[in-house]
Backbone bond lengths (Angstrom), bond angles and torsions (degrees), N, CA, C in turn:
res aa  C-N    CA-C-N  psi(-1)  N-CA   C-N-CA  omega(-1)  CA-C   N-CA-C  phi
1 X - - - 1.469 - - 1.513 108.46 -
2 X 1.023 99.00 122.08 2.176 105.14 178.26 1.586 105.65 -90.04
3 X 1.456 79.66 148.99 1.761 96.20 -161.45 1.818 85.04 -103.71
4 X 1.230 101.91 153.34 1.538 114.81 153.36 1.477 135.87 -54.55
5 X 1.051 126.67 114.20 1.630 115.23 -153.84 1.816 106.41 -110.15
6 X 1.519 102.85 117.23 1.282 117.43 178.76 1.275 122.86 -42.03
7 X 1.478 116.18 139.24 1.967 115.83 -160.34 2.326 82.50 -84.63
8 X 1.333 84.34 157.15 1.468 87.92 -173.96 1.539 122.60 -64.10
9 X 0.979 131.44 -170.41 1.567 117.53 173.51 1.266 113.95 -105.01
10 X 1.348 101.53 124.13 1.644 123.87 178.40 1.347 106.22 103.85
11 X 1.353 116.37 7.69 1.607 125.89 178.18 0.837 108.69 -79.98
12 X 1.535 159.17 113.97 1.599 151.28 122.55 1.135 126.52 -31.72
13 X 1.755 111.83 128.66 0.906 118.71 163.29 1.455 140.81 -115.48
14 X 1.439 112.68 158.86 1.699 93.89 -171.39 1.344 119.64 -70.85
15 X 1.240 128.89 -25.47 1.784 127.51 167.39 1.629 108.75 -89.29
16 X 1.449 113.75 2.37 1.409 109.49 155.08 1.565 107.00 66.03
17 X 1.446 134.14 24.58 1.704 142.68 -175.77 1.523 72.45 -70.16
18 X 2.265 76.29 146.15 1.434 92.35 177.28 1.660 81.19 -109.27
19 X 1.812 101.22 -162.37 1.396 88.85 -171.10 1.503 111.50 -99.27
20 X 0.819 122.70 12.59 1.994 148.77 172.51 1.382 94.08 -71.76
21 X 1.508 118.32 -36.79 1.640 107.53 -179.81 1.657 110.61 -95.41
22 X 0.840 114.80 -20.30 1.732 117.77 -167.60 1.865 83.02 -83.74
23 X 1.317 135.25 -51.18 1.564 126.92 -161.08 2.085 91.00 -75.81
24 X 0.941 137.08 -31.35 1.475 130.10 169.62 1.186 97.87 -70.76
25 X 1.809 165.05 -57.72 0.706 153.56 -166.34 1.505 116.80 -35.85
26 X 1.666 89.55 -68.79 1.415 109.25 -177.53 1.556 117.36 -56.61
27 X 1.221 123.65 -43.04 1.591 121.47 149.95 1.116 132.71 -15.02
28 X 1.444 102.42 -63.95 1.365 125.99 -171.89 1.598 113.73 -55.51
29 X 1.825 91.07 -67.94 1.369 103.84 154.87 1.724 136.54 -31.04
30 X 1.398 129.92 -33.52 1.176 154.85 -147.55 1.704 92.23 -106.91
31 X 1.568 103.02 -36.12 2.014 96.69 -169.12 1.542 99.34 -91.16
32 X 1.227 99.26 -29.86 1.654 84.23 179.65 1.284 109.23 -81.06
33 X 1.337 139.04 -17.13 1.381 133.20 -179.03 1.909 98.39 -60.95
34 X 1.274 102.16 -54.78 1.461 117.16 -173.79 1.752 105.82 -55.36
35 X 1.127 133.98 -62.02 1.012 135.94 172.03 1.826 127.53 -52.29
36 X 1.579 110.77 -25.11 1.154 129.57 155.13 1.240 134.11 -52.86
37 X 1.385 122.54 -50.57 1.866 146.04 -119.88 1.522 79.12 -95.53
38 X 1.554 144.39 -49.66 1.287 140.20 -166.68 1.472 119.03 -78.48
39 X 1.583 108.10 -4.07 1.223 117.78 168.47 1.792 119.73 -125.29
40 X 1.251 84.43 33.02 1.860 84.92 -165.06 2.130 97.36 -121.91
41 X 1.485 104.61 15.61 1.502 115.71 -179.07 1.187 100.05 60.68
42 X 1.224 146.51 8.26 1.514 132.65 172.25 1.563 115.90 -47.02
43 X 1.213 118.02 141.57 1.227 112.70 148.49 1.580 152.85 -34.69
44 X 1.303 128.18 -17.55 1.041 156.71 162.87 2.196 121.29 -117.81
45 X 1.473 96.91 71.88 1.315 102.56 -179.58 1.413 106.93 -59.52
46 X 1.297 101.08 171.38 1.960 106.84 164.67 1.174 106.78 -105.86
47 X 1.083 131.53 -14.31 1.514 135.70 177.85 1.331 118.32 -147.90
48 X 1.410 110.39 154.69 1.891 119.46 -176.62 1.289 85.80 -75.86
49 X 2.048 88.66 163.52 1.613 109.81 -167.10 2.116 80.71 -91.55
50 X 1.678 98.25 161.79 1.737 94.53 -157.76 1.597 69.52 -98.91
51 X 1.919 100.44 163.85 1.243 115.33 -168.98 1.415 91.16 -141.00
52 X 1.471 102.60 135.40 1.758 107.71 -178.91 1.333 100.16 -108.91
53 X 1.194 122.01 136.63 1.396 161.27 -158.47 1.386 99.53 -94.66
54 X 1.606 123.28 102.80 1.060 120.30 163.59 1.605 133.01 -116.31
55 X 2.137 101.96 143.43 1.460 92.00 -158.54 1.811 103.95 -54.61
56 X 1.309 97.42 176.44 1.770 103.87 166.74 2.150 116.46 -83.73
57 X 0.982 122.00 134.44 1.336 121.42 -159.22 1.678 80.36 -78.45
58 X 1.832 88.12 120.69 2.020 101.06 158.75 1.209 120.63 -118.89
59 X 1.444 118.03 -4.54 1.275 113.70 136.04 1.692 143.33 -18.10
60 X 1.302 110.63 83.07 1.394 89.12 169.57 1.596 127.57 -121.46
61 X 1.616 111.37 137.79 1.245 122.63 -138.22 1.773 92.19 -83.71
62 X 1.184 118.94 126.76 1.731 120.17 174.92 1.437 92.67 -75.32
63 X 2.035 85.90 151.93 1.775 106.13 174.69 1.690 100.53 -133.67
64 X 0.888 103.23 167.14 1.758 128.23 -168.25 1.372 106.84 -110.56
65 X 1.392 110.19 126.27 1.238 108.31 160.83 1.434 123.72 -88.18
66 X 1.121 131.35 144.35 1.669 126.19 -158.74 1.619 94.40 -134.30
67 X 1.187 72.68 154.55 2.075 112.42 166.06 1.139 91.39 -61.53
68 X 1.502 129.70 136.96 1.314 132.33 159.65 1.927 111.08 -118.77
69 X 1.393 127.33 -35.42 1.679 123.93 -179.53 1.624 100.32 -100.30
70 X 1.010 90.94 143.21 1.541 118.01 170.23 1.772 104.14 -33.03
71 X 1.747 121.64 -54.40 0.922 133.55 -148.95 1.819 90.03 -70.78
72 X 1.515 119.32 -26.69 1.506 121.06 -164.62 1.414 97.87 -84.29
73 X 1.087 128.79 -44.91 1.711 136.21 151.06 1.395 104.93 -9.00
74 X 1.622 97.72 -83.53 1.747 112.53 -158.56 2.155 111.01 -55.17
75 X 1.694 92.42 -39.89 1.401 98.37 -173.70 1.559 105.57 -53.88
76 X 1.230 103.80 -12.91 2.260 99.69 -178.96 1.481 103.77 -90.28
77 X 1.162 122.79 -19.48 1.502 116.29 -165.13 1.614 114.33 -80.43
78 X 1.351 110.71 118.61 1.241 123.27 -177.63 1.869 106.18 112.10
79 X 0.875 123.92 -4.10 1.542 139.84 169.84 1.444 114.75 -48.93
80 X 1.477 138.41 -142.57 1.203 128.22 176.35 1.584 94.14 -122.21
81 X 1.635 102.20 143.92 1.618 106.07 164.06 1.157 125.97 -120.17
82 X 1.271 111.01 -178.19 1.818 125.80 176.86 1.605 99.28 -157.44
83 X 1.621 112.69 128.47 1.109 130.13 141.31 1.012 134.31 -66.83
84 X 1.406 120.63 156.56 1.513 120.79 -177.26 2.082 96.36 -157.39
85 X 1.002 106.71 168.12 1.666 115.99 166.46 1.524 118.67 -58.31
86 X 1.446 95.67 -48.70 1.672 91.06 174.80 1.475 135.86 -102.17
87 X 1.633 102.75 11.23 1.559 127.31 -166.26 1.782 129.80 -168.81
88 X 1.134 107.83 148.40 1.490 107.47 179.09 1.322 94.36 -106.16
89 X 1.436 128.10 160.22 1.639 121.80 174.30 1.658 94.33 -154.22
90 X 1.384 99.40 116.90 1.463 95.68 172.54 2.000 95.78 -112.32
91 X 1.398 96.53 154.20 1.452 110.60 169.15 1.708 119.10 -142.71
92 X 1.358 95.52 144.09 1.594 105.93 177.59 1.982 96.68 -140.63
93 X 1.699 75.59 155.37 1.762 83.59 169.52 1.605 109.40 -113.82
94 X 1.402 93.42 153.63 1.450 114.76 -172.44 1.874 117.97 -65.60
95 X 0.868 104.46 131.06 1.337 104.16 168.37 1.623 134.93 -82.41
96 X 1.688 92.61 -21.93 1.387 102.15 -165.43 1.425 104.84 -74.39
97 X 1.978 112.69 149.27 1.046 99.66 -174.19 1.363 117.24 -86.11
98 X 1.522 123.76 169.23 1.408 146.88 -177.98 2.101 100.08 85.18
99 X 0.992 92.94 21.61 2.035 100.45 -176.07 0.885 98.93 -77.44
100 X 1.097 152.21 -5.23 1.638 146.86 -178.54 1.454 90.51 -79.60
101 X 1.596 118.74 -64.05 1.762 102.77 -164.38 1.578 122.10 -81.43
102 X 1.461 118.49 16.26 1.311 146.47 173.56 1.357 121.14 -47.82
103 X 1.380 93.77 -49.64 2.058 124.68 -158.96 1.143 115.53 62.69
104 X 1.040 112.48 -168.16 1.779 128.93 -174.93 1.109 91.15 -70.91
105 X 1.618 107.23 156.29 1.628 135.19 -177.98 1.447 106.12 -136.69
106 X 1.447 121.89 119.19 1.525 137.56 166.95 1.012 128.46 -75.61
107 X 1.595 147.99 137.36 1.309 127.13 168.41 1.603 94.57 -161.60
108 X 1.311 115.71 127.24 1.397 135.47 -169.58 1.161 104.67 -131.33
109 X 1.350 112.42 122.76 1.749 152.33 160.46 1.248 125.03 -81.36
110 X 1.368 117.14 86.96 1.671 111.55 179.00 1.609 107.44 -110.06
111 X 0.954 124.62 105.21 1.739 123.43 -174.95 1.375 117.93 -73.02
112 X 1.552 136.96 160.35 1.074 124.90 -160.79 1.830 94.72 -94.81
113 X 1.188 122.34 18.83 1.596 115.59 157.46 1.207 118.63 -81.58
114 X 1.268 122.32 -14.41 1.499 132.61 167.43 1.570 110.13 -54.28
115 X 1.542 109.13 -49.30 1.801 109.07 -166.44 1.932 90.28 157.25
116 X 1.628 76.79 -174.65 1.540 97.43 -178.51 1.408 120.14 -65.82
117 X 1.224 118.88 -164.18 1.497 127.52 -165.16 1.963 97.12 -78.24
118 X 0.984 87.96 -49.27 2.001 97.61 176.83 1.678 107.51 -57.78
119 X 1.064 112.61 -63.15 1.425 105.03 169.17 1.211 124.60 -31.69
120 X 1.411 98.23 -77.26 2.023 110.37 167.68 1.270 106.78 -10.32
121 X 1.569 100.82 -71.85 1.801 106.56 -156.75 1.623 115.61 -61.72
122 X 1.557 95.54 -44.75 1.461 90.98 176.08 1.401 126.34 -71.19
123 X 1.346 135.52 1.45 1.304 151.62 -168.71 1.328 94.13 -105.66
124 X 1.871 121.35 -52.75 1.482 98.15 167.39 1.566 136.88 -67.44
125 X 1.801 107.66 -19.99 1.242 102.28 -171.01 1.941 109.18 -77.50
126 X 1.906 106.87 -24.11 1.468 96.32 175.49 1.461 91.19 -77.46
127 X 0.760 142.07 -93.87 1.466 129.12 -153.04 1.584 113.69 -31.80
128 X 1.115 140.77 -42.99 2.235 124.34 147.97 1.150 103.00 -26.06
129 X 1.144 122.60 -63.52 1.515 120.65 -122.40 2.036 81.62 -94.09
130 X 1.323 121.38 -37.51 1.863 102.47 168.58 1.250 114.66 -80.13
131 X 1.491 136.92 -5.41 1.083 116.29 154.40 1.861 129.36 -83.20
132 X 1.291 91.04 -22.92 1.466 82.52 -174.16 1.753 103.37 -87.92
133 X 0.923 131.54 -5.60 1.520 132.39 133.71 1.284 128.93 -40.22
134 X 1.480 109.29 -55.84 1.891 114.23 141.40 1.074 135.66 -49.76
135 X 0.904 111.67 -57.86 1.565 103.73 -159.39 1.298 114.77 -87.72
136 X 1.441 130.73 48.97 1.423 115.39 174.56 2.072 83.31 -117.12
137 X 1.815 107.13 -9.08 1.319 89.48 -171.89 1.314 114.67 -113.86
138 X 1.710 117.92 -10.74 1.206 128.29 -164.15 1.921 106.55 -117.98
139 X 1.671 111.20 -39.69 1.482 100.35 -172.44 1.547 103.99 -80.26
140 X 1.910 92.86 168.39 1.881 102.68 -175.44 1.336 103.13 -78.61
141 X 0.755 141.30 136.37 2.039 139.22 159.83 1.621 93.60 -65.65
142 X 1.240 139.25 29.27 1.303 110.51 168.10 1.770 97.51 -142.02
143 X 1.631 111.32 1.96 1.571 114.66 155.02 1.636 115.68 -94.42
144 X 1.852 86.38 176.70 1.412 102.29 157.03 1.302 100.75 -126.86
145 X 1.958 94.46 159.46 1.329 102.81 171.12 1.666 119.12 -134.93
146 X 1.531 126.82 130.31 1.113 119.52 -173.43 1.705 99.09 -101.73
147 X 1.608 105.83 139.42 1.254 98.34 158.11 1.899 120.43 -144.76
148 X 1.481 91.33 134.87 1.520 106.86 -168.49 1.374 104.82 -100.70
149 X 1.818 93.14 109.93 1.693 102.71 173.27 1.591 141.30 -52.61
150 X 0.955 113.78 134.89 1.763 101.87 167.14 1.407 115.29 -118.59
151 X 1.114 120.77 165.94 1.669 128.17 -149.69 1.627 111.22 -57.08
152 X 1.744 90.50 -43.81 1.203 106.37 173.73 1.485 129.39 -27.83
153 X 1.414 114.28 -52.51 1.534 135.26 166.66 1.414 112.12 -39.43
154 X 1.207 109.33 -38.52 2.054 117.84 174.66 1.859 111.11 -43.44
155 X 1.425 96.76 -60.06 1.145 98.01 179.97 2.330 137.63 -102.96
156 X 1.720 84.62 -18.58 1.207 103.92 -167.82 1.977 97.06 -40.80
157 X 1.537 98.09 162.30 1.474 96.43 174.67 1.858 100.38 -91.59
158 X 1.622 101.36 148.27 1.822 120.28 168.60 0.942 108.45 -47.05
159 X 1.308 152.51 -33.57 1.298 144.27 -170.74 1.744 101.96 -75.68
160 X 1.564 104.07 -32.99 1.596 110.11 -162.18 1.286 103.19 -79.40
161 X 1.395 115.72 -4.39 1.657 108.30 -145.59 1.622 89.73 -118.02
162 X 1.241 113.62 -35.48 1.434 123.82 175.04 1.690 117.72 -52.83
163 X 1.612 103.26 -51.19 1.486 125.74 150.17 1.796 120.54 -21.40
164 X 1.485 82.37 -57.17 1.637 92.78 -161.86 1.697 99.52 -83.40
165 X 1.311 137.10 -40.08 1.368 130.44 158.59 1.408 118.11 -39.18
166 X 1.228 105.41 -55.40 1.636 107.00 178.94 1.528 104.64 -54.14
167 X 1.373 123.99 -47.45 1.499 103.16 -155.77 1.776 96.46 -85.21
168 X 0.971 125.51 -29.64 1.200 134.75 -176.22 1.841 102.60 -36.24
169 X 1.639 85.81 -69.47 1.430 99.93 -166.81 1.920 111.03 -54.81
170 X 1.271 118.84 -22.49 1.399 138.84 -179.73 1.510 109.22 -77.00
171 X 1.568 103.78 -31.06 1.604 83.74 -174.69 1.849 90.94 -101.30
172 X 1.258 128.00 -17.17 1.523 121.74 166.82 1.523 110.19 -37.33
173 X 1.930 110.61 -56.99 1.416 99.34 -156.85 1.568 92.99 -91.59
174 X 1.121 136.80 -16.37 1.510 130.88 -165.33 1.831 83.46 -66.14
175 X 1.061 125.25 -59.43 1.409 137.97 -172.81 1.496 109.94 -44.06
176 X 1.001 116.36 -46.51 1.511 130.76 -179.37 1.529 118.24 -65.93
177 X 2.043 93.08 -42.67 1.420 102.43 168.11 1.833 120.83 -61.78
178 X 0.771 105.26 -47.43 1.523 112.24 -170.56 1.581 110.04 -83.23
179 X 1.444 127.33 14.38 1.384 138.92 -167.04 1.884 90.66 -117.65
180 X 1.461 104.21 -42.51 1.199 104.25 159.67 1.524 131.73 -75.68
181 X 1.259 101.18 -37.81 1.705 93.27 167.17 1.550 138.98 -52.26
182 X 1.997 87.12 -21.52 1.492 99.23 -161.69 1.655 96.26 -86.26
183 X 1.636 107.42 -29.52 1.944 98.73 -171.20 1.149 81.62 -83.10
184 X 1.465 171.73 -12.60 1.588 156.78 170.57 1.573 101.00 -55.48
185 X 1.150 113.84 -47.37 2.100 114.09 -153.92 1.664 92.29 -95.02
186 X 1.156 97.67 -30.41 1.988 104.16 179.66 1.862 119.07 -59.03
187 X 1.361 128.95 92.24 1.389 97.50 -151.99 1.972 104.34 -93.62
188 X 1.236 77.66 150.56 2.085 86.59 -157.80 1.240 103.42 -48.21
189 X 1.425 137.79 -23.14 1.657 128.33 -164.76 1.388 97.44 -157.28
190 X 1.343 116.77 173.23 1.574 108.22 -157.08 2.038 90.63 -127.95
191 X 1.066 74.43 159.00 1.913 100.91 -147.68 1.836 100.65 -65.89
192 X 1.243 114.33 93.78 1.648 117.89 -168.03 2.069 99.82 -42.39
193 X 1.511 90.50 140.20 1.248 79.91 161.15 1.339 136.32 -108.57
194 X 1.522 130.97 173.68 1.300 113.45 -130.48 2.247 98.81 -83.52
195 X 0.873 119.64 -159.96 1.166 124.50 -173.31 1.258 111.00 -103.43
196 X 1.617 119.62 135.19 1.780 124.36 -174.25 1.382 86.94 90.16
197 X 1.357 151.73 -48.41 1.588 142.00 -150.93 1.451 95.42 -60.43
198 X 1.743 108.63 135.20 1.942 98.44 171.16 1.576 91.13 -107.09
């Protein structure tokens, strides 16, 4: 940093500095160099660069297990449903044995009447991402569930859509429940009558 250099003695000058102003100059000069030097990339900082401390991610993001063949598709169709604004969801349970320790099974249908290839994806990735928010509290681990998008899902708000999984999945098993209640009270064959009765 260059200092201001005093006019000689007995020299005149045209702004007439006495020398009370040329020794404040150089001061001045001297603090801002100092206050600079750690931001000027030099080699010799005055201070470390500051480092922000970040927590560790404990977040962990849920995943879905999905339907992958056509044939796991078809086995849901005709099962029980629930509508919603942004989705159809049909579900059936598995028969095959050891399906209980399986879990839930996903499989999402977005048709190309919905929109383009971008649409699609993003309609499937919000619709993952509110079910698997669900379903660790609402689906059976011993169904599947198919669900066929509607456009709606493109834009609806997350809060709305989260809503609509939950109730979906509530009126699936309430439905399921009372389908069972009804073959329980229903009795399978009708009660012989007794012998000699005309």
């Amino acid at each position: 940093m260059s200092t201001l250099t005093r006019p000689a003695k007995g020299v005149r000058t045209s702004n007439r500095l006495s020398q009370a102003t040329f020794s404040g100059i150089n001061r001045a000069i001297a603090a801002i160099g100092l206050a600079t030097r750690g931001h000027c990339g030099g080699r010799n900082l005055s201070r470390p660069a500051l480092q922000i401390a970040r927590p560790p991610l404990e977040v962990r993001i849920p995943t879905l297990r999905t339907l992958k063949s056509r044939p796991e598709f078809l086995a849901v169709r005709g099962g029980r449903r629930s509508s919603t604004p942004a989705f159809l969801i049909e579900m059936r349970e598995r028969t095959a044995p050891g399906g209980d320790e399986s879990g839930a099974r996903f499989g999402f249908t977005i048709t190309k009447k919905i929109g383009n290839a971008v649409t699609r994806n993003r309609i499937r990735r919000r619709l993952k991402a509110a079910f698997a928010a669900k379903a660790g509290e609402h689906a059976r681990q011993t169904c599947d569930y198919v669900i066929v998008a509607r456009i709606a899902a493109l834009d609806r708000p997350f809060a709305l859509l989260l809503e609509d999984v939950a109730r979906a999945f509530a009126a699936l098993h309430d439905s399921a429940k009372r389908s069972r209640t009804n073959n329980e009270r229903s009795p399978s064959h009708r009660t012989p009558a007794p012998k000699g009765s005309t």
